[in-house]
C-alpha positions, -999 to 999 in steps of 0.1 A, spaced: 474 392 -663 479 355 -673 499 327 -652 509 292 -662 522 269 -635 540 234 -637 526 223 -607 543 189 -594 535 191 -555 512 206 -532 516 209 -495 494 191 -469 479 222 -453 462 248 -476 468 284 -467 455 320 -473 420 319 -493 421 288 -508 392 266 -497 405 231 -512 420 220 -543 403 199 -571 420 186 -599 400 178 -623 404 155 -661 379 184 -678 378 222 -672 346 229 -653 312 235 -662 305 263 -634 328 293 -636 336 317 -608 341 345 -640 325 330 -667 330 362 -691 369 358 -687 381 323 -672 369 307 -705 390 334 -730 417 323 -705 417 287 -707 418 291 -748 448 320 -748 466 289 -724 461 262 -750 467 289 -781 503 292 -759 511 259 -750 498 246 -788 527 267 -804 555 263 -775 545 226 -786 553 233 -827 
């Protein structure tokens, strides 16, 4: 399963299993899954590119 956020605001504290947050220009070079969190970055751009058309 696939989410997209809009995310405008986080809140001060983190909570649950989150360690930190990192926002970042580029997607990064070290994935946690790197079999699947790549396929899901491009089906995220394949969306957004024809929400955009």
């Amino acid at each position: 399963m696939l989410f997209f956020a809009d995310v405008n605001e986080f809140e001060e504290e983190l909570h649950n299993e989150i360690e930190k947050i990192i926002i970042m220009e580029n997607l990064p070079e070290k994935w946690t899954y790197p079999a699947i969190q790549p396929k899901l970055m491009e089906e995220v751009g394949r969306r957004l590119w024809n929400r955009n058309l």
